[in-house]
Backbone as a chain_set.jsonl record, in Angstrom:
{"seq": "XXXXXXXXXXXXXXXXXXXXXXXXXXXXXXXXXXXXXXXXXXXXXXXXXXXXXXXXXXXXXXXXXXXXXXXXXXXXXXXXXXXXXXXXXXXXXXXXXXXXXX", "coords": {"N": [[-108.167, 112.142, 144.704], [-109.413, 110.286, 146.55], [-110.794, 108.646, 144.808], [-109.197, 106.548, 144.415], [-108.837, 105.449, 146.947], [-108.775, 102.589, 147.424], [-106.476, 101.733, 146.569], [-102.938, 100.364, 147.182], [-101.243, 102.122, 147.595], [-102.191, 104.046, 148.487], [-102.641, 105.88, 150.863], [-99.741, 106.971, 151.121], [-99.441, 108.526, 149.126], [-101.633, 110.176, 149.384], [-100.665, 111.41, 151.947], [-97.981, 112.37, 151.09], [-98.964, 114.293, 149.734], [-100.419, 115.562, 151.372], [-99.019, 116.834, 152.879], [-96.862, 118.122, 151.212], [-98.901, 120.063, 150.465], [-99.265, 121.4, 152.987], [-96.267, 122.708, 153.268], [-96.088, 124.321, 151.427], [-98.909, 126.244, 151.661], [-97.97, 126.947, 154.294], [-95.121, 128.599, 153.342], [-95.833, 130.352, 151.004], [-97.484, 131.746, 153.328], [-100.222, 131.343, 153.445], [-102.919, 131.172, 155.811], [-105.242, 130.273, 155.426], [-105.501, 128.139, 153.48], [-103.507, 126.869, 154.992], [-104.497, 126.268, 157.425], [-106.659, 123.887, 156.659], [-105.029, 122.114, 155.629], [-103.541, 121.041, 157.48], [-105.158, 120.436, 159.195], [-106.164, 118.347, 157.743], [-103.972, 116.528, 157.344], [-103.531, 115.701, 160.635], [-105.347, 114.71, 160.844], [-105.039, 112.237, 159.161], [-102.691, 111.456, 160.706], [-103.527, 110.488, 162.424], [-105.131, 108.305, 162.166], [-103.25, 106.826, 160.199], [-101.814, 106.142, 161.821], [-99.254, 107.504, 161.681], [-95.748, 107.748, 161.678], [-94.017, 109.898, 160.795], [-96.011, 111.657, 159.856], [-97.009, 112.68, 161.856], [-94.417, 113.591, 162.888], [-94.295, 115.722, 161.025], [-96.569, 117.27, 161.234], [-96.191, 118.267, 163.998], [-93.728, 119.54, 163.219], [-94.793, 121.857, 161.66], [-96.45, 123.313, 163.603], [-95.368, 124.129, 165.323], [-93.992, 125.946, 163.861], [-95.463, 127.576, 163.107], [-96.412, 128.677, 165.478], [-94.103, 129.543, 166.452], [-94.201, 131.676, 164.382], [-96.403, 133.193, 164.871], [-95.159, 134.357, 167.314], [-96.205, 133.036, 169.637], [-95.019, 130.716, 170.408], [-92.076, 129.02, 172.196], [-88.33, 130.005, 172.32], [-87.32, 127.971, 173.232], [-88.099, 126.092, 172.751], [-88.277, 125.768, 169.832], [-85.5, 125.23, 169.974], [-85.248, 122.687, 171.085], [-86.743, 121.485, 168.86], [-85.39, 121.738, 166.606], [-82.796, 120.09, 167.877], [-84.184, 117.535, 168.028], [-84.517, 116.725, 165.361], [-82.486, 116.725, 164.558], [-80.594, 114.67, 165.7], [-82.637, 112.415, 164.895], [-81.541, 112.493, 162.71], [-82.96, 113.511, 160.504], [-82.327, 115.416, 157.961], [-83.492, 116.962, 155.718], [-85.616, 118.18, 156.959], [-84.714, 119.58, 159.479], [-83.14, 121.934, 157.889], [-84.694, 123.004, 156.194], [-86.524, 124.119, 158.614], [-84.594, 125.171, 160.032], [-83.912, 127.393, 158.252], [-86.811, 128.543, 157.863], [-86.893, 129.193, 160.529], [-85.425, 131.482, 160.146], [-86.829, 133.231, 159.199], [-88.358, 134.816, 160.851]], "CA": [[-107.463, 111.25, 145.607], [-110.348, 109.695, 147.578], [-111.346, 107.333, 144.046], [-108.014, 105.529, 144.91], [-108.979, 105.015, 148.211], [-108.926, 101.338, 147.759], [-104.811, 101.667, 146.06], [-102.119, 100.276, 148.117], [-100.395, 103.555, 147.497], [-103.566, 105.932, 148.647], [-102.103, 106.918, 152.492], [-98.521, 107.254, 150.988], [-99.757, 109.019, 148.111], [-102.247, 111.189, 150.745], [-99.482, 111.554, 153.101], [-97.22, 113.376, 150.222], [-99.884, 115.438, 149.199], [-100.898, 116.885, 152.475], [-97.438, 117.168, 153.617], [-96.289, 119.393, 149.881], [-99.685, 121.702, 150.467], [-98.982, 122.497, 154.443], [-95.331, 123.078, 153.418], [-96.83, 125.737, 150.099], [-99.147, 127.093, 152.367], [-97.237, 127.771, 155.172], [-94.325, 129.031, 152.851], [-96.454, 131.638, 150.838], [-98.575, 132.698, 154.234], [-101.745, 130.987, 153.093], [-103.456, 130.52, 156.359], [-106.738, 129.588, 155.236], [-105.027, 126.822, 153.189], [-102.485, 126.135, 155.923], [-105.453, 125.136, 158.32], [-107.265, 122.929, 156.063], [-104.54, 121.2, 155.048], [-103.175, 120.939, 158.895], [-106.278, 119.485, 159.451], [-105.876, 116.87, 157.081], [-102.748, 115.907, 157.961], [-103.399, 115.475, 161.772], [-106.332, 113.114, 160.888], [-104.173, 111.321, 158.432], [-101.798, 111.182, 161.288], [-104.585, 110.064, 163.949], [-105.705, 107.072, 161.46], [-102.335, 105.416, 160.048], [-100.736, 106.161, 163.345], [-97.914, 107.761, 160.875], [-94.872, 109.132, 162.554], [-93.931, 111.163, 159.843], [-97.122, 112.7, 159.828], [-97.09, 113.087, 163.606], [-93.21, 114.573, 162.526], [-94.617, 116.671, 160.196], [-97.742, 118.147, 162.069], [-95.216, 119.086, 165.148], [-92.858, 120.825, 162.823], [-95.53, 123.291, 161.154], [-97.332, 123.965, 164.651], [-94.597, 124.776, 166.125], [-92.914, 127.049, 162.994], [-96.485, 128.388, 163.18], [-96.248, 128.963, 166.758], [-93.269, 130.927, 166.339], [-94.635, 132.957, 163.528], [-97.22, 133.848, 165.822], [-95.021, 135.009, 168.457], [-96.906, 132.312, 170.773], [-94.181, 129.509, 170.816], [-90.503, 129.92, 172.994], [-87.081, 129.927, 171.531], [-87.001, 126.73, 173.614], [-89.03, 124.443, 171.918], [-87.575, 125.544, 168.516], [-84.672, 124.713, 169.888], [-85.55, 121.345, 171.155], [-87.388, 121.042, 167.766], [-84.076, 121.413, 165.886], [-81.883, 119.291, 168.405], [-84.365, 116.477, 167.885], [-84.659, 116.644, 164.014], [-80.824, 116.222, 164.05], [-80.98, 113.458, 166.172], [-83.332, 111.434, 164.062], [-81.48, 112.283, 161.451], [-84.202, 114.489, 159.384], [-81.867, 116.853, 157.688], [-83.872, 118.011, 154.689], [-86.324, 118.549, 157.964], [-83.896, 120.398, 160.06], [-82.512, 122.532, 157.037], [-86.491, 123.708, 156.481], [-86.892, 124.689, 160.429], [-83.615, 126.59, 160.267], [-84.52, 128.717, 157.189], [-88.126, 129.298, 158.152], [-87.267, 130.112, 161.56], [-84.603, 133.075, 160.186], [-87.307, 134.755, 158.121], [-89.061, 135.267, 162.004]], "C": [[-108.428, 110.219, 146.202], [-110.894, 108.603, 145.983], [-110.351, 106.647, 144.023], [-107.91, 105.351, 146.241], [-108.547, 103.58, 148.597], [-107.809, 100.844, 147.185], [-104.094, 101.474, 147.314], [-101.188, 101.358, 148.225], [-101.296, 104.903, 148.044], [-102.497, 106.594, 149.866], [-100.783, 107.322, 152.126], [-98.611, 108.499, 150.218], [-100.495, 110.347, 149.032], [-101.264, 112.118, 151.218], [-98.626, 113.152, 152.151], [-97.872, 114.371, 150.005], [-100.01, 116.298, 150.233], [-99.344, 117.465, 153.011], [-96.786, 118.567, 152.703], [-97.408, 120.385, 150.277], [-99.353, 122.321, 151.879], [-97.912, 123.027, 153.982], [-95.609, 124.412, 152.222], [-97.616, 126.553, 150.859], [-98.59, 128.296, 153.091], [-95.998, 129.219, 154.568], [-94.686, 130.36, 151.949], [-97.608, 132.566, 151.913], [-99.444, 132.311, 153.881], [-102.13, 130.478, 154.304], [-104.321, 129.931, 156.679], [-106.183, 128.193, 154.91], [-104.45, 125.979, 154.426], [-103.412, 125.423, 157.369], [-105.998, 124.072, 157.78], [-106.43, 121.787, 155.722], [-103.818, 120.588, 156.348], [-103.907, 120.024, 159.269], [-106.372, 118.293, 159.05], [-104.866, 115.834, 157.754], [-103.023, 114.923, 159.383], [-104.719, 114.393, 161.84], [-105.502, 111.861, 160.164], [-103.416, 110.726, 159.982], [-102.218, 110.134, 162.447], [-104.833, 108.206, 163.275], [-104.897, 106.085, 160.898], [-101.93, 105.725, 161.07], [-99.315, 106.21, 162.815], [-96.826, 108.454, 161.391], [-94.483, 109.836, 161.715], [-94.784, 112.048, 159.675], [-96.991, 113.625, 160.908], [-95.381, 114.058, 163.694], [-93.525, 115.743, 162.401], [-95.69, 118.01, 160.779], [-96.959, 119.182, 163.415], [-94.332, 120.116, 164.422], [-94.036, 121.673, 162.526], [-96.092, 123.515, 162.229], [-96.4, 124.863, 165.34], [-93.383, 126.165, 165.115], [-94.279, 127.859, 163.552], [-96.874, 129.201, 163.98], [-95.511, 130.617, 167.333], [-93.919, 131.871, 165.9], [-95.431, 133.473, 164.64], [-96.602, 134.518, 166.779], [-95.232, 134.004, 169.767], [-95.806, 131.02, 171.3], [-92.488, 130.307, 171.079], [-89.643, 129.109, 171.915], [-86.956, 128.605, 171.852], [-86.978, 125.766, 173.041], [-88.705, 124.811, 170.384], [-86.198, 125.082, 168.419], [-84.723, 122.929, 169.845], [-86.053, 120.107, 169.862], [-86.326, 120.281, 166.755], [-83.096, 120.081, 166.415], [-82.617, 117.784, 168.114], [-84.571, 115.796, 166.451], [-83.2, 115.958, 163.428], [-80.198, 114.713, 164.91], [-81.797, 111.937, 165.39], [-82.6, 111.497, 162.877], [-82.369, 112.649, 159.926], [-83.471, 115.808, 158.953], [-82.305, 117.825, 156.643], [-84.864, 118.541, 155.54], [-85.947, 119.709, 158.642], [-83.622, 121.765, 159.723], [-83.904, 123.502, 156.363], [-86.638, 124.064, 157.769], [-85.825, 125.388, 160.291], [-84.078, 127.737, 159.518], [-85.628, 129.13, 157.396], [-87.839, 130.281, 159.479], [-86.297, 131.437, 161.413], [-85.491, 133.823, 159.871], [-88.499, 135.053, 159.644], [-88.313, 135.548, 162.471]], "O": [[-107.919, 109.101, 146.274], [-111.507, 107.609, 146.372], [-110.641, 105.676, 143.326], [-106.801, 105.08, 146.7], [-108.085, 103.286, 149.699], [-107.767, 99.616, 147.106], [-104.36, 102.101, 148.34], [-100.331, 101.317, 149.107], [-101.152, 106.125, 148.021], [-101.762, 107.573, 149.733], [-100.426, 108.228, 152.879], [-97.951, 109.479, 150.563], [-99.86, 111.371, 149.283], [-101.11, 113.305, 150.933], [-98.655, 114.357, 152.402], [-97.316, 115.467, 150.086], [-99.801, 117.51, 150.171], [-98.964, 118.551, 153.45], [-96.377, 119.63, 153.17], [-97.04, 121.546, 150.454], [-99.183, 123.533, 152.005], [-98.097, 124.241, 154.067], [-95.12, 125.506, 152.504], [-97.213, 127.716, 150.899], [-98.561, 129.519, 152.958], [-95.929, 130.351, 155.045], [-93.981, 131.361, 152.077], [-98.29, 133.55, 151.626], [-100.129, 133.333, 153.854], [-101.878, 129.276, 154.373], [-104.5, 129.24, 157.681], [-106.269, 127.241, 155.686], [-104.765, 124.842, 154.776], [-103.116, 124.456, 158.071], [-105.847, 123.069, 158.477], [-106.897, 120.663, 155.537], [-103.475, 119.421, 156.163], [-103.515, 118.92, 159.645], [-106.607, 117.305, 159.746], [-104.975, 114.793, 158.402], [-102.823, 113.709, 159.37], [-104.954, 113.528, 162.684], [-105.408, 110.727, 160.633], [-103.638, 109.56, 160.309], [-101.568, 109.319, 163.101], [-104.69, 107.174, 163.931], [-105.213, 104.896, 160.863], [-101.072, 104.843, 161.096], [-98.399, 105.458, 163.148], [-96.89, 109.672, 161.563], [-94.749, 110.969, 162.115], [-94.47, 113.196, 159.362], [-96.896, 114.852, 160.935], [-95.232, 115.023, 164.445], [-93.293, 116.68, 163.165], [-95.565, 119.234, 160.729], [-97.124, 120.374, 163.671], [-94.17, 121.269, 164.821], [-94.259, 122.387, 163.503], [-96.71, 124.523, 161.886], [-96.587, 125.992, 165.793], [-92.472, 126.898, 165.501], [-94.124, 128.735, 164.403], [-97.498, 130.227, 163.708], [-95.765, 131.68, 167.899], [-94.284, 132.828, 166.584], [-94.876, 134.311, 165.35], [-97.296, 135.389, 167.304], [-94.547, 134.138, 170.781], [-95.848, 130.51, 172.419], [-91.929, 131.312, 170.64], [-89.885, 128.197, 171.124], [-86.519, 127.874, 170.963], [-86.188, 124.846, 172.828], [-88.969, 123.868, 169.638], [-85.657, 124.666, 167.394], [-84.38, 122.159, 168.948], [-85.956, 118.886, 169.746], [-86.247, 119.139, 166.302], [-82.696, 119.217, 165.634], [-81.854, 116.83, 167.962], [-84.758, 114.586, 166.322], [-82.885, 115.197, 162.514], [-79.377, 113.923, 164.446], [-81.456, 110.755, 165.441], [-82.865, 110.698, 161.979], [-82.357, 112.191, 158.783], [-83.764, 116.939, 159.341], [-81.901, 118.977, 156.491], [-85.273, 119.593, 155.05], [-86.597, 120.75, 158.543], [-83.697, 122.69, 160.531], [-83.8, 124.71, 156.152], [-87.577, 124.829, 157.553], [-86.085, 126.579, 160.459], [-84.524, 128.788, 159.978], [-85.716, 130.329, 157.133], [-88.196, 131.445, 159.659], [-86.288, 132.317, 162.274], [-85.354, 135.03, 160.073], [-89.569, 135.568, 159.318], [-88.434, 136.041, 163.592]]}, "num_chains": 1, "name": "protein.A"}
């Protein structure tokens, strides 16, 4: 990825990438992966100033959250109510199903 750095498609191209490995991670329990690639993301997110990223990074912290136990019913709710709001339903429809299997 990084020798197309200088492609008008790199951060889109980036973007997809880190976005498909947090969501593989997270989804088989890889939390070694699921940090590294978290990590990515939230710099990605820091540097185009991407709201989808900045989307994206809030949903897995906060599924992650859950999993852990550490995050309230609240804020998954709030999570959901604002996903459906924006209008993010293949978003939404991923946060419902993750958060049944917790």
């Amino acid at each position: 990825m990084r020798q197309f750095v200088d492609s008008s498609n790199y951060s889109t191209d980036l973007l997809k990438f880190l976005i498909n490995g947090t969501q593989l991670s997270f989804d088989r329990n890889c939390m070694e992966n699921f940090a590294i690639f978290m990590k990515e993301l939230k710099k990605v997110a820091k540097i185009y100033a991407d709201t989808k990223a900045r989307l994206v990074v809030k949903i897995f912290e906060t599924l992650h959250k859950c999993r852990k136990g550490e995050q309230s019913q609240k804020d998954l709710t709030a999570l959901k109510q604002t996903l459906q709001f924006l209008g993010e339903n293949t978003w939404l429809t991923y946060v419902l199903e993750a958060s049944d299997r917790f």
